[in-house]
N, C-alpha and C positions, 0 to 999 in steps of 0.2 A: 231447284234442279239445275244444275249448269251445264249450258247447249250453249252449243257453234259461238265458247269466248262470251256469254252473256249469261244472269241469274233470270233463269225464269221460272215467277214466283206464283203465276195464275191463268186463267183463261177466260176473257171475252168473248164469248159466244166463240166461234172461230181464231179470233185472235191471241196471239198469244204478247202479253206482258212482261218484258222484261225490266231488270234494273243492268244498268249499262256498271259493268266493271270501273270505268276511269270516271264513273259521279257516286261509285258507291263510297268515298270518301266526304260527303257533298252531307253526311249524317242522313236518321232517319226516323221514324215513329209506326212502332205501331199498337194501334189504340183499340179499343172495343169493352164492351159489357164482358162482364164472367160469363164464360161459358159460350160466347160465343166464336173463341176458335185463335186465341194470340198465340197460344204454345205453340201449336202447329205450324202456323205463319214462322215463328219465331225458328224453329226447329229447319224449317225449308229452306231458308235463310243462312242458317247457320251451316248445313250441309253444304249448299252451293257456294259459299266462301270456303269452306272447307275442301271441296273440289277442284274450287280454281286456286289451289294453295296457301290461304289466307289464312293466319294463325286467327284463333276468336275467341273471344271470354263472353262466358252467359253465365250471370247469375242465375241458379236455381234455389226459388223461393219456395216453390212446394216438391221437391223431388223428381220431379216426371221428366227432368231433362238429361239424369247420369247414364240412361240406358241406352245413350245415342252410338256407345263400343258396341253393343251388339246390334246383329242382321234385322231389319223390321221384320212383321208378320203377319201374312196378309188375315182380313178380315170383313165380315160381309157389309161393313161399311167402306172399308178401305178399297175391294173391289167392284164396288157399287164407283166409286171416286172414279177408278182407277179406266172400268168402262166407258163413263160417262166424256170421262176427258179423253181417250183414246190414248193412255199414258204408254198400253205396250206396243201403239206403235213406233213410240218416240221413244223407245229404248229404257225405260224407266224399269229400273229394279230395286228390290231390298240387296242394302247392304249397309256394312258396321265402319264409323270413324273411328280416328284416335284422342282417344280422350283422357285428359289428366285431371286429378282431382284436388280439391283444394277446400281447406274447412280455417275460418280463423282459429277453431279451440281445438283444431286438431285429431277429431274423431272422426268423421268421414273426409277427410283425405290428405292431405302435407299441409302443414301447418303454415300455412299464411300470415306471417308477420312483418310488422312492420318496428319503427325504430320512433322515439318520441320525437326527436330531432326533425327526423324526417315527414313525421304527421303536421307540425309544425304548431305555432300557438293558434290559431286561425280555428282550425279544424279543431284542432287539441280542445278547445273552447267551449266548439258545438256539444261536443260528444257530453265535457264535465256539465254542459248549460249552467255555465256564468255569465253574468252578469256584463256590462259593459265595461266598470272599472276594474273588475276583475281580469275579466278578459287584456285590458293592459296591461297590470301587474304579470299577467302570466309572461306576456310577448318581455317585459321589462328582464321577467327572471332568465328566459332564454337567451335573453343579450349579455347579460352578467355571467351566464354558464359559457355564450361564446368567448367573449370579451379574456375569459379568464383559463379559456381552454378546459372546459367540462365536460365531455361528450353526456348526453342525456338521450340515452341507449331506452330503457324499461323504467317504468313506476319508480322503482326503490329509488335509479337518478333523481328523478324527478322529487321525490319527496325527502331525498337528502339535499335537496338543492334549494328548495322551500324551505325546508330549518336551516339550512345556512345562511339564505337571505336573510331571513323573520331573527335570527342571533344577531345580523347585523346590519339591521334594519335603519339605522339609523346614517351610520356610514353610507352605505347603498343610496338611501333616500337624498345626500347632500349630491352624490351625481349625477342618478336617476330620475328623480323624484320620489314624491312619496309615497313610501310604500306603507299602508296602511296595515299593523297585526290581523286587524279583523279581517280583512278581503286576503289576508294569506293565510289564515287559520279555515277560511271557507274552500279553499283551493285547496289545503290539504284536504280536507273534509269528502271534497268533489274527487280528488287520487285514490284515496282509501275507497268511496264506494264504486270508482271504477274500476278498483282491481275486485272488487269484491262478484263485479259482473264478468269478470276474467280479463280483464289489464293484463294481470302478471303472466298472461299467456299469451295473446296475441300483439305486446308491445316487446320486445326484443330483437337479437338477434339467431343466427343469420335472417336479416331481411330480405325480403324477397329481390331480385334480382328480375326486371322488366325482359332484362333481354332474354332469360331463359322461356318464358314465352313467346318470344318470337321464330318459333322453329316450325318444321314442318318433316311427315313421319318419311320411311326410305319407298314409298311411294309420290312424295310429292303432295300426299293431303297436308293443308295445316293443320296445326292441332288444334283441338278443341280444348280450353282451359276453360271445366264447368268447378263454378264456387259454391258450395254446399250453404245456402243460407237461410234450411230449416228452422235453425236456433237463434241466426244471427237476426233474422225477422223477428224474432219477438223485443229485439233492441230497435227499434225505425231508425234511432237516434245515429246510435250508434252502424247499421245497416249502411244509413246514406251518406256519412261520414267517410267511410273505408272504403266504398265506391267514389266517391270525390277526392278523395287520395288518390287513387288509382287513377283517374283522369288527369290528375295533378302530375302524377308520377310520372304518366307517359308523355305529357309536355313537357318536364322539364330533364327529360332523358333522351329524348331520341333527337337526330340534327334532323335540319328541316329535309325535306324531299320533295317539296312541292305536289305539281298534279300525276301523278305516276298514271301507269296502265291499270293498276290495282292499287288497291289501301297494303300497305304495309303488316295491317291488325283492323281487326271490325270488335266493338263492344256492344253488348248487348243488356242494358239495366232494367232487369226487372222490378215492378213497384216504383216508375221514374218518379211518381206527386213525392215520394219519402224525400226523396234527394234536394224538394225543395221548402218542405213542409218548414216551419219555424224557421227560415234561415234569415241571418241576420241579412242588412242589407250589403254588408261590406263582400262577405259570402256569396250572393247572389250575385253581384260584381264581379270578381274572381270565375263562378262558373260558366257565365253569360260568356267570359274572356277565353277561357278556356276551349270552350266550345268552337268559338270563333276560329280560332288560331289553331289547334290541333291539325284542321285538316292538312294546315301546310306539313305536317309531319307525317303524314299520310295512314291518319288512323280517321273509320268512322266508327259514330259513336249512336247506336239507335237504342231509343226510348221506349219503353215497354210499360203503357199504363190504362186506366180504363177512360181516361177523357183526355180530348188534346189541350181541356182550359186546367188542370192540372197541373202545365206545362206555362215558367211563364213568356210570355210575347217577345220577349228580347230571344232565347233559346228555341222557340215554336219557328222562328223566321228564319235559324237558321236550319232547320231540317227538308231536304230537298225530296226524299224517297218518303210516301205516308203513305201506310197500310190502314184503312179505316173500317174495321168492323164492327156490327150493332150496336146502335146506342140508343138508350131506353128514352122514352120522352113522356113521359106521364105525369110528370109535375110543370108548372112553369117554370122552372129550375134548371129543369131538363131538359124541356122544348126548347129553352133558350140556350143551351150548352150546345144542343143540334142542331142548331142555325150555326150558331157561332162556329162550327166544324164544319159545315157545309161549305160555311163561305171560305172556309180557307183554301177548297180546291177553285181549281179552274173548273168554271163550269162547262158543263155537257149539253151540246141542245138538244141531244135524243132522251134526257129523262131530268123529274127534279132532283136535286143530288138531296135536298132535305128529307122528301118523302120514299126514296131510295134508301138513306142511311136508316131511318127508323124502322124499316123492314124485311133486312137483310135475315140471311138463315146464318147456322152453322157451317163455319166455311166458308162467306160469304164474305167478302170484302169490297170497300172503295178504294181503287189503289191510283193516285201518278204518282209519278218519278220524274227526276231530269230526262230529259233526252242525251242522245251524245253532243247537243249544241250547250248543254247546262239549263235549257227551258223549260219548267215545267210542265207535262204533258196534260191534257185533259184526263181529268179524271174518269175516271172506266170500272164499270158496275164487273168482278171477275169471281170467278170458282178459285180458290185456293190449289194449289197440288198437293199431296198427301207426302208423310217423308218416308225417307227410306230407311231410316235407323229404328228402333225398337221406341213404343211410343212406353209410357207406363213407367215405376220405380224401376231400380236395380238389385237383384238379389245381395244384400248384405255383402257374402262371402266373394261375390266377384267383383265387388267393389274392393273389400281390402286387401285381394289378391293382384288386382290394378296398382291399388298405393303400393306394395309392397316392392311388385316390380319394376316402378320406373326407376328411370335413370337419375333421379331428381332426391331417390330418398332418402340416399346417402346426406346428401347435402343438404335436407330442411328438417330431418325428421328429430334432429337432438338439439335446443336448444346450448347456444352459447353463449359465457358471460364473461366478458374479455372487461379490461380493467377501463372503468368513467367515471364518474360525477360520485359516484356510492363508494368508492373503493378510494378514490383520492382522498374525498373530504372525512371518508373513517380514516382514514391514514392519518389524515392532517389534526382530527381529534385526537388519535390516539397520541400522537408525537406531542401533542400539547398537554395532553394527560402526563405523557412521560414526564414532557419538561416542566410541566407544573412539579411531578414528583419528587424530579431528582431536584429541582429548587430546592422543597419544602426539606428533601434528606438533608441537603449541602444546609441550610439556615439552619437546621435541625442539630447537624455537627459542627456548625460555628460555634451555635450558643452553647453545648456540652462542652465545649471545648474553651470555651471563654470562663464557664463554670470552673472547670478542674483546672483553668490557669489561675483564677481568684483563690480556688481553694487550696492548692497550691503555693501561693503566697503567703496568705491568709497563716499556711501552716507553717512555712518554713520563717515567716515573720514571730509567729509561737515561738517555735524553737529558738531561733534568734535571742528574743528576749529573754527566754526559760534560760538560755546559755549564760546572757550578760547579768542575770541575776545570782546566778549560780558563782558567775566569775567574783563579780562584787561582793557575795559572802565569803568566796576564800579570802579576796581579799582585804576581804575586812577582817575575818578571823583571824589568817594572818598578819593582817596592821596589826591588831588590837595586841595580839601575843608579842609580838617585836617589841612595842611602844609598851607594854607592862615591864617585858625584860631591861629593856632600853632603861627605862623608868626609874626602874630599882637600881641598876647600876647606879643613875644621877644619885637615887635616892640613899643610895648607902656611903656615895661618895659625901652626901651632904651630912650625912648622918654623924660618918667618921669627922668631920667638923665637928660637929655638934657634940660628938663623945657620948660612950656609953652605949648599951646594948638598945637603952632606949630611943638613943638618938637615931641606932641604925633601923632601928622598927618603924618610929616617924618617918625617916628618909625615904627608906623603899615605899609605904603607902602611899606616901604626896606624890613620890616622881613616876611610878605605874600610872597614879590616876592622870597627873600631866603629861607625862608619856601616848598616854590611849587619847585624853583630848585632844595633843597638836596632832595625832595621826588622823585621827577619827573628821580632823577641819581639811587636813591638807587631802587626803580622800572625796572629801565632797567637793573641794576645789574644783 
């Protein structure tokens, strides 16, 4: 509940606990067994940022947080709470926030995506769980997609950019190094079944845009940006992935602002152990850094899980505001996790905080916070406050009558696919198809054409010779008749020597046949 410039989240006997505005960027936790009371915490929290005009994102993992747009209602537990703590004299009422919704696959609320480019190979990594050399080869193919101006938008980039690499594996591998077929045929392998888990939905465009969260309603409330992650819980992997993108996102988006009056954005991750469950260690690096640094940009970032050793020691230290409700201790497992949370507050000399934590009720919390000095406060055994918005799901129909009407729907609700990495490199195949084609046409009408030049020759060389064969029998025909007539002239000239009819008969015989032979020599000549 937000009073006089301050979140105040519970009640010490008398007192009342605040978390101070200018350290709620300082991050925070709040922890406890199921059932014993984080939503609420969590929900009180969220209102009173939402009061002192603070945009806020909460993951809802089991539903119970969309119903925070409508007016709460009271109940005989709630004004049981409401007595106990003297709530109406300090002004306390039901009432409804502004809340916007958000689903990665797009059924309960605007579609949340992001860009592969923008996931990066790191995360990209976690999600496919590959391998270590894999996981290089990935960051390798990114650099070759930058390197060569690829954008790598949604999957299909992605997996047209893996067969581009793996066709020219070899090339790549003398700049790059080596890139191995098999750790690229596994990466595809890993793309194919994370679209298969909905990739091709929640990797695209329009991507989400950080700053469009950053608003607040024509009241002055921030908004509430709650994430539907009913469905997206049954992925952990993928769950804490897109959550660590988003912490990502808003460090490398917003300029610094240092220690403001207020956080600029508060985040709230529910299920925080997923965030760190299996993370490599380069991962846990990055987030430990992340965390670090952020608040310069003036976002807090609180932790929602059921142990604070969940959480590890590098990111536990830096959390300044801890909400600590019941922790079970019945094993040595457990006794020892509730020491170990014990000792992380400041202790109290009016009670043990060990034997306090293990017997807290519903409601019930161990809470310090900074001070306005940034000092952690002793820890203080407090009543939670009850919230003021609707506790419970949301009716179906006034959910997508919400999506429908923000101002945001226009803008997330259609899926676009603007030209990258899939549409160049089909481009760049098909043009090589072409020009392998039209090669194979043009060689195709060379050689027809070198054919019908041979055959061409081949025929007019025919005719050629049909002609000079045809010539050399006329004129042999006609030799041979010349040289016969010729002949007989000699031959009857010789005759008429000779005398007598006889002699003329002799004459022409010999001089035809000599005749036709000197012709028949001087021809072959």
């Amino acid at each position: 509940m937000y009073q006089d410039g301050k979140i105040w989240v519970g009640k010490s006997g008398e007192e009342k606990v605040y978390i101070y505005p200018k350290m709620a960027n300082r991050h925070g936790m709040i922890a406890g067994a199921t059932g014993s009371g984080k939503t609420v915490t969590l929900k009180v929290l969220a209102e009173s940022f939402s009061d002192l005009g603070v945009p806020v994102f909460l993951a809802d993992v089991k539903g119970d947080l969309a119903a925070m747009c409508r007016q709460g209602a009271e109940s005989e537990s709630v004004r049981k709470r409401i007595d106990a703590m003297a709530l109406g004299e300090e002004g306390f009422q039901f009432r409804n926030y502004p809340v916007a919704y958000w689903d990665v696959y797009g059924e309960k609320g605007l579609p949340l995506r992001t860009t592969i480019s923008e996931m990066g190979p790191l995360l990209l990594s976690r999600i496919m769980e590959l391998n270590e050399t894999q996981s290089d080869i990935l960051t390798i193919i990114f650099k070759i997609a930058d390197d060569e101006g690829l954008l790598l938008l949604d999957t299909k980039d992605l997996r047209s950019m893996i067969q581009y690499v793996t066709e020219n594996a070899k090339e790549y591998g003398a700049k790059y190094g080596n890139l191995s077929k098999q750790s690229l045929g596994a990466i595809m392998r890993a793309v194919v079944a994370l679209e298969a888990k909905g990739g091709e939905i929640f990797f695209g465009e329009p991507a989400l845009d950080i700053g469009d969260w950053m608003c607040t309603d024509c009241n002055g409330k921030g908004v509430i940006q709650v994430l539907d992650c009913q469905k997206l819980i049954n992925n952990p992997t993928m769950y804490s992935t897109f959550m660590l993108w988003m912490m990502s996102e808003l460090f490398e988006t917003l300029p610094e602002a240092g220690d403001g009056e207020k956080p600029k954005m508060v985040f709230f991750f529910d299920e925080a152990h997923l965030l760190f469950d299996s993370a490599s260690k380069a991962l846990l690096v990055k987030i430990e850094q992340v965390v670090k640094l952020i608040r310069s940009k003036g976002v807090g970032i609180y932790f929602v899980t059921q142990n604070p050793k969940d959480i590890p020691d590098g990111v536990l230290g830096q959390l300044g505001n801890k909400v600590q409700h019941a922790l079970h201790a019945y094993t040595p497992a457990e006794q020892k996790g509730c020491k170990a949370a014990a000792q992380s507050f400041r202790a109290n000399p009016e009670f043990d905080t060990y034997d306090v934590l293990t017997q807290l009720g519903i409601g019930e919390a161990l809470i310090s916070v900074l001070d306005e000095g940034g000092v952690p406060t002793i820890v203080k055994k407090c009543q939670i406050l009850p919230p003021q918005s609707q506790m419970g799901a949301l009716d179906e129909a006034v959910r997508q009558e919400r999506i429908k009407g923000s101002l945001l729907y226009s803008k997330y609700s259609q899926m676009l696919d603007r030209e990258s990495a899939y549409e160049i490199l089909e481009k760049k195949v098909l043009d090589q198809e072409e020009s392998n084609r039209k090669a194979a046409e043009d060689a195709a009408q060379e050689k027809q054409r070198l054919r019908e030049e041979a055959a061409a020759k081949k025929e007019e060389e025919k005719k050629t010779a049909a002609k000079n064969n045809q010539v050399k029998k006329t004129v042999k025909s006609a030799g041979n008749s010349a040289a016969g007539t010729i002949g007989r002239e000699v031959g009857n000239s010789i005759g008429k020597t000779l005398g007598g009819s006889f002699g003329k008969k002799v004459g022409g015989n010999v001089g035809a046949s000599l005749g036709r032979g000197i012709f028949s020599t001087l021809f072959k000549l």
